[in-house]
matplotlib code that plots the C-alpha trace (Angstrom):
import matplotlib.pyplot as plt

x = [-27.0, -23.6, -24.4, -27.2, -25.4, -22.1, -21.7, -18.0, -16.9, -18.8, -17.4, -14.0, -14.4, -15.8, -13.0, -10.3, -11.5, -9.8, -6.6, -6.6, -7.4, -4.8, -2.1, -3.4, -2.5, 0.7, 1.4, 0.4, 2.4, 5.7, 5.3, 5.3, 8.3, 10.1, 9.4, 9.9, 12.6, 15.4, 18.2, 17.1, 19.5, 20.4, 19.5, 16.3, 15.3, 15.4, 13.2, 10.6, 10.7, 10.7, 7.4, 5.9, 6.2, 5.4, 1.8, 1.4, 1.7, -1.2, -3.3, -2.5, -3.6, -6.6, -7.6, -6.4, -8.1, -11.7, -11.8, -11.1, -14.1, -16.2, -19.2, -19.5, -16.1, -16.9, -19.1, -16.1, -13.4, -15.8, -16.8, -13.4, -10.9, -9.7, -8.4, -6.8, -4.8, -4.2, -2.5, -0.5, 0.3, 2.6, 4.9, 6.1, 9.3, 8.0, 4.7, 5.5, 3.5, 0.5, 1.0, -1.2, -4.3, -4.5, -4.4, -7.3, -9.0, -9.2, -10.0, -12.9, -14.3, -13.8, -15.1, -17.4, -20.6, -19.5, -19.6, -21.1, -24.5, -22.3, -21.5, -19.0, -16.7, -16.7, -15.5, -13.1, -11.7, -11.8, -10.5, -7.7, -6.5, -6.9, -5.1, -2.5, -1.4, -1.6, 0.8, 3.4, 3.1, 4.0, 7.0, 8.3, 8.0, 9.8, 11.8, 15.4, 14.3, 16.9, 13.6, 11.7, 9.5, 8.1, 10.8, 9.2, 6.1, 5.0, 5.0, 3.6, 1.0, -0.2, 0.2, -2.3, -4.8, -4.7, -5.0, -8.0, -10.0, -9.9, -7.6, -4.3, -2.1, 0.7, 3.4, 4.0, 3.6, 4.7, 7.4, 7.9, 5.8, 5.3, 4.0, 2.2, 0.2, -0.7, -2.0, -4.1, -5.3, -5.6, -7.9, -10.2, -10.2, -11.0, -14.1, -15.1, -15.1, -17.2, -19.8, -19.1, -19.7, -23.0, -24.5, -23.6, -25.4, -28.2, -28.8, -28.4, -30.9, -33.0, -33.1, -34.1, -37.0, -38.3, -37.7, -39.9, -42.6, -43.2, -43.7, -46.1, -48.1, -48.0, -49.2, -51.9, -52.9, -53.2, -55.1, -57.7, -58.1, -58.2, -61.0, -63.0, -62.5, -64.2, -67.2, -68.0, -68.0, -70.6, -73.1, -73.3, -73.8, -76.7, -78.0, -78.4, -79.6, -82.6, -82.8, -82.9, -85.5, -87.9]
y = [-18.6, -19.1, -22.6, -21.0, -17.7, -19.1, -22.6, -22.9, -21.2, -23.4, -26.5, -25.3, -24.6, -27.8, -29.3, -27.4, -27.3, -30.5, -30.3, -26.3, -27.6, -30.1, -27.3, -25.3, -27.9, -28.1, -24.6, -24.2, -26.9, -25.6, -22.0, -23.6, -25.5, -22.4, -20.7, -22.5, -24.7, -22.2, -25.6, -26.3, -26.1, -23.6, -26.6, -27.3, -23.4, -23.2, -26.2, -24.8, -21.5, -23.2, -25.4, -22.0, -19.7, -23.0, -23.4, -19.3, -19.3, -22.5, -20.2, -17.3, -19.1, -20.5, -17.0, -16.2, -19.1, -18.3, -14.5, -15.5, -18.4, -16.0, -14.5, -11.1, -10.1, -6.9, -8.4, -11.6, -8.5, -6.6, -10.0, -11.1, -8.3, -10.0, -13.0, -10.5, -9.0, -12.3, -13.0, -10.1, -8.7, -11.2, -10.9, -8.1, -9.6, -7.0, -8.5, -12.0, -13.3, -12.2, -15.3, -17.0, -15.1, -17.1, -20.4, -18.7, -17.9, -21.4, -23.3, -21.6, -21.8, -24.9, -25.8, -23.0, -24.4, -28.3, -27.4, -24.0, -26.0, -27.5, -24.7, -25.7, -27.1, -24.3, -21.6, -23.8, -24.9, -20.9, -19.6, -22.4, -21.9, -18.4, -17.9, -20.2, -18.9, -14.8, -16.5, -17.7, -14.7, -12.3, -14.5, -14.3, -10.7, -9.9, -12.3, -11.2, -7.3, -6.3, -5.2, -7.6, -8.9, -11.8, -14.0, -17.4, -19.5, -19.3, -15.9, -15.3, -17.5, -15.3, -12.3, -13.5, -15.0, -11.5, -9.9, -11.5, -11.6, -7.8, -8.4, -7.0, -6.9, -5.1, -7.6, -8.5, -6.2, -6.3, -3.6, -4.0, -2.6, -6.1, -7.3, -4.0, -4.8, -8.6, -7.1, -4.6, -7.1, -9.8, -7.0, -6.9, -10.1, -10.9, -8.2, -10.3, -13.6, -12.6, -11.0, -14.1, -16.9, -14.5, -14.7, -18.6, -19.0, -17.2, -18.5, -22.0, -20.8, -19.4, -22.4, -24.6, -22.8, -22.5, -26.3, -26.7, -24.0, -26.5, -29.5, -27.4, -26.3, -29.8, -31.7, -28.5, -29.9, -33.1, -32.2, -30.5, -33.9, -35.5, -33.0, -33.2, -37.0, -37.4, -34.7, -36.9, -39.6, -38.4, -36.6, -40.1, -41.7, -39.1, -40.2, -43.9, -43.1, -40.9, -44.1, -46.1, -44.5, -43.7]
z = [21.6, 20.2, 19.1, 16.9, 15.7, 15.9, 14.7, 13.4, 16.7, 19.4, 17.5, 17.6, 21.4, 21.9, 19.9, 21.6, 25.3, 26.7, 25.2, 26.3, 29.5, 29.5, 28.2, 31.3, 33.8, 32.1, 31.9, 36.1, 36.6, 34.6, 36.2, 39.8, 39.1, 37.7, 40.7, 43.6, 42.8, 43.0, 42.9, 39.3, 36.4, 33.8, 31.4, 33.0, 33.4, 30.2, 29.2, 31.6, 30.0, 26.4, 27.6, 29.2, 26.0, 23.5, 25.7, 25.8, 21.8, 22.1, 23.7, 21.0, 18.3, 19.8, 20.5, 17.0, 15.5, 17.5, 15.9, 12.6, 12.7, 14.5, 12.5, 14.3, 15.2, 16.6, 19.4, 19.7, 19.9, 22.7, 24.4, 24.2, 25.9, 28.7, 26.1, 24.3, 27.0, 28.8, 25.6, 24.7, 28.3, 28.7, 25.8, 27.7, 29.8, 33.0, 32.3, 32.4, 35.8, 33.7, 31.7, 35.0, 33.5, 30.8, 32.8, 35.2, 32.1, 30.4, 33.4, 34.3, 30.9, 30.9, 34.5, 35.5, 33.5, 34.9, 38.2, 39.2, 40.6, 43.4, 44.8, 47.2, 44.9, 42.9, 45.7, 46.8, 43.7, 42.4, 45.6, 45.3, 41.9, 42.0, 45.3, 44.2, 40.9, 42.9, 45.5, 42.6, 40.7, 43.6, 44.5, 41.2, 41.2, 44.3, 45.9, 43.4, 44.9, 48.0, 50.3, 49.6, 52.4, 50.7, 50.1, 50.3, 49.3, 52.6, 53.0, 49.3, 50.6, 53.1, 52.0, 49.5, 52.2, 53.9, 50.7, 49.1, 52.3, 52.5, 55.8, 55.0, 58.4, 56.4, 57.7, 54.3, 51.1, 47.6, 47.1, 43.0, 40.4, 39.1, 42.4, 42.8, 39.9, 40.9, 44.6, 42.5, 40.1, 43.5, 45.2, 42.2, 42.2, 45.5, 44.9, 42.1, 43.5, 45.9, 43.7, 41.7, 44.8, 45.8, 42.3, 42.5, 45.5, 45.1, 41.8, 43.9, 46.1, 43.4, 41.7, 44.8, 45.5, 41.9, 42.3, 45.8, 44.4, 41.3, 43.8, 45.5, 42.5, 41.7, 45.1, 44.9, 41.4, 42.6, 46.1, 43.6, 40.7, 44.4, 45.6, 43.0, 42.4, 45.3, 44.8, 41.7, 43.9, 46.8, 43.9, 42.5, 46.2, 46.5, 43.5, 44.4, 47.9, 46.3, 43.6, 46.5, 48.7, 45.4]

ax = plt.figure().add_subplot(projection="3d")
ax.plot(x, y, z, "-o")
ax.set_aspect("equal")
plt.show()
């Protein structure tokens, strides 16, 4: 559909999805370092934060750049909400381990149609990413807070197992608004990637057995031609023996 009604904006996408992708990586990459080396420099902090905000304005003006080429705005501005807040959520310094949206965001548009019929690389690369980039985020929200129980990566880690598995032992627990609003925004997401690994497999499924029910319509087709072949066959047998007893 949006090769048809939108041309200019499917060839920008096309155009643009690799080196997003690539900025993506980058941008993952950067944020972890940030976080979990807590040794690094003030002169090093600051190039990380300098390649962070220079990838986040990419990502602007991509999104920028697609609504201005797009022919019906109103249904790219509808279609399009979660771009727009993964793009201006983070300007706001509170806000800032919402900048990890936008990395989810461009990775699965740029993997999900690759890869969604092998459905086990999918979950586990979804689950992965998404659990990874929920772990980092939480950590940089609460560690600096005096009651904070999630002090480390490891324990980030599995406060977000427990969390997006529905779990939740309580042993660890985010105590900052910040890190409240990644658990909320973890929970819904844990609720949507498993709506989102059902549909996957069912439509696995669905698509299997479409494929099996066409072999059998076919081998049914052929077990008629084959039937009837060999009617044909036997009438004209008859018809020689009669010849032949005449």
């Amino acid at each position: 559909m949006l090769e048809t009604d939108e041309p200019r904006l499917a060839g920008w996408e096309r155009r643009a999805e690799w080196p997003l992708t690539v900025l993506a990586v980058v941008f993952l990459v950067a944020y972890a370092w940030e976080v979990l080396d807590n040794r690094s420099t003030p002169g090093l902090h600051v190039v990380l934060e300098v390649v962070l905000w220079a990838v986040w304005l990419v990502f602007a003006v991509d999104y920028g750049t697609r609504f201005v080429l797009a022919v019906d705005k109103r249904r790219f501005f509808v279609t399009h909400l979660f771009d727009l807040l993964a793009v201006l959520l983070p300007v706001v310094r509170q806000l800032r381990v919402l900048r990890l949206l936008t990395v989810l965001k461009v990775l699965n548009r740029r993997f999900s149609g690759k890869i969604r019929h092998q459905v086990g690389v999918y979950v586990a690369g979804v689950t992965t990413l998404v659990g990874l980039c929920a772990s980092l985020a939480v950590l940089d929200a609460e560690r600096a807070h005096p009651d904070a129980t999630i002090t480390t990566f490891g324990d980030a880690a599995w406060w977000t197992l427990t969390t997006i598995s529905t779990v939740g032992y309580g042993d660890r627990y985010p105590v900052t608004w910040e890190g409240r609003l990644v658990a909320a925004l973890l929970m819904i997401g844990g609720i949507a990637l498993l709506g989102v690994i059902t549909g996957t497999i069912a439509s696995w499924l669905v698509e299997r057995l479409s494929g099996v029910e066409g072999q059998v319509v076919e081998a049914e087709q052929a077990t008629v031609a084959e039937l009837r072949s060999l009617k044909a066959e036997l009438a004209e047998l008859r018809a020689e023996l009669r010849a032949a007893k005449g």
